[in-house]
C-alpha positions in Angstrom: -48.8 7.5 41.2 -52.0 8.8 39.1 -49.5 10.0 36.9 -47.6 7.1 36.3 -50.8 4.9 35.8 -51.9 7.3 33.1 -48.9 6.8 31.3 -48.5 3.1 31.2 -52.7 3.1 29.7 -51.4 5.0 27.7 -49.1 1.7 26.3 -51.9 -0.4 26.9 -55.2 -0.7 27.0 -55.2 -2.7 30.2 -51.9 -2.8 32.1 -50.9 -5.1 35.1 -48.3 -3.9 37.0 -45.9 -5.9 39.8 -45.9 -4.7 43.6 -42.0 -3.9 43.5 -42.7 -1.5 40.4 -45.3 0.1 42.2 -44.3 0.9 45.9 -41.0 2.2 44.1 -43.7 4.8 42.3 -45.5 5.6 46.1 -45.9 3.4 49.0 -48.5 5.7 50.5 -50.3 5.8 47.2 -50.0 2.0 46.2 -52.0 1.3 49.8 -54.4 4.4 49.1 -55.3 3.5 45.8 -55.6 -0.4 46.6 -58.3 0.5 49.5 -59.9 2.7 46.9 -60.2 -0.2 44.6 -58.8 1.8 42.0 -55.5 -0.8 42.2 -56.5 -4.3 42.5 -54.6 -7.7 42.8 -55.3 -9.4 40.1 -54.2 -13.2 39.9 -53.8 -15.2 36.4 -55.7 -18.6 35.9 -54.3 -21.7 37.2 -53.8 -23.1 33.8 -52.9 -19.7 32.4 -48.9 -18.9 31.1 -48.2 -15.9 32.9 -44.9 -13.6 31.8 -43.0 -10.9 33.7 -41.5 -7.9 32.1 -38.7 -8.0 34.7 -36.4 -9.5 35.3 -35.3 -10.5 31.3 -33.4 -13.0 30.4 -29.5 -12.3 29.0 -31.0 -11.5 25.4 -33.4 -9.0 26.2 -36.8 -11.7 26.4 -39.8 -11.5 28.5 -39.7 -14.2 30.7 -42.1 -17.2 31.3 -43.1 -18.7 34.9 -43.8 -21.3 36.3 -45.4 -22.3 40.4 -42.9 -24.7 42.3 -44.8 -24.7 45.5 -44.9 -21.2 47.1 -41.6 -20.5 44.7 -41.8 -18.9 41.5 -39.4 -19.6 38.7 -38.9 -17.4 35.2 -37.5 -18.5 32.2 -36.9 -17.8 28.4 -38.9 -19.6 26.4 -36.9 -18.5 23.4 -33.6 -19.5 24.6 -34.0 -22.6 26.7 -30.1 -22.8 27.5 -30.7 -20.1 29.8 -30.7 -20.6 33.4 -34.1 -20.1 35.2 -34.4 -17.1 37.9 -36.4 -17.7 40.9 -38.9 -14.2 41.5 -41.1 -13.8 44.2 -45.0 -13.1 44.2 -44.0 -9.3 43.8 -41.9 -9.3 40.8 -45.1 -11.0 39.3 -47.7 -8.5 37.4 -50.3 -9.2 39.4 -52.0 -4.7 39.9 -54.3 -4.5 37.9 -55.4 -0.8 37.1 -59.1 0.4 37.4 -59.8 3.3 35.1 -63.7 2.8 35.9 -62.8 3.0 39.5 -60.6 6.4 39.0 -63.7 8.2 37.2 -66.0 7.3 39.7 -63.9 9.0 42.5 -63.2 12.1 40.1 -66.8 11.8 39.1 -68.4 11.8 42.6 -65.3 14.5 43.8 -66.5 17.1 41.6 -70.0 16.4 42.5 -71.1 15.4 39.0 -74.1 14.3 38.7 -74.8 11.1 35.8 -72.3 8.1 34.9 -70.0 7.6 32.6 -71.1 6.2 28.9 -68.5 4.8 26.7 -68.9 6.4 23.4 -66.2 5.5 20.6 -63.5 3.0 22.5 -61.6 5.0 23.6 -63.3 7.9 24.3 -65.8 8.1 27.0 -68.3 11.0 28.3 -67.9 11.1 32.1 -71.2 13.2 32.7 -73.3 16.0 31.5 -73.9 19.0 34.4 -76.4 21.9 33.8 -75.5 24.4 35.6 -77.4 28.0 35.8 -74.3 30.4 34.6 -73.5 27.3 31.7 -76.5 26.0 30.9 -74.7 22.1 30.0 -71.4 21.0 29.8 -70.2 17.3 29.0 -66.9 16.2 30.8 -64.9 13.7 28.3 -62.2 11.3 29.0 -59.8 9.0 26.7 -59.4 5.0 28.0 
């Protein structure tokens, strides 16, 4: 799942993913990582337009949705002639991934001692560690 996380930031600076997508990835790791705050739900505001990647409409579009009651519909925006799909809550990119969360748990794994300072978006130094045989070493990361 780590893996796949790190490829999708790659994308995007800050990806959302949808529950289906994810527990097709790991189910084991989804709930791991969502008790480890590292996934967190992540819902839009009320008055916010809020897309899904999947499903697509006939031409290939992102589609829009919209809240009827506890439903959700989807549709194209672009080509209004479409017919709207109905999705449920986890077709809906609602996971948002927490790279600060991740180096904290590789940061306090490895016994590292410091935080993490961003430096350059999108590097970052995780922590500096003297150590007797080293003397220091900095451990550096990419958002």
């Amino acid at each position: 799942m780590i893996g796949f996380l790190l490829k999708e930031l790659e994308k995007a600076p800050n990806p959302v993913f949808r529950k289906r997508e994810l527990l097709a990835v790991s189910p084991e790791d989804f709930e791991d990582l969502k008790c480890r705050k590292i996934l967190t739900y992540c819902r839009p505001p009320e008055d916010d337009m809020e897309g899904v990647r999947w499903p697509r409409c006939q031409h290939g579009c992102t589609l829009t949705v919209q809240r009827l009651g506890e439903l959700y519909e989807a549709f194209c925006l672009n080509h209004p002639e479409e017919d709207a799909i109905l999705v449920g809550e986890d077709d809906l990119n609602r996971w948002c991934f927490s790279i600060d969360a991740l180096l904290k748990e590789i940061i306090q794994a490895n016994g590292i001692q410091g935080g993490q300072k961003k430096i350059a978006p999108p590097a970052r130094i995780l922590a500096t560690r003297s150590t007797e045989a080293t003397g220091s070493a900095s451990f550096s990361s990419r958002e």
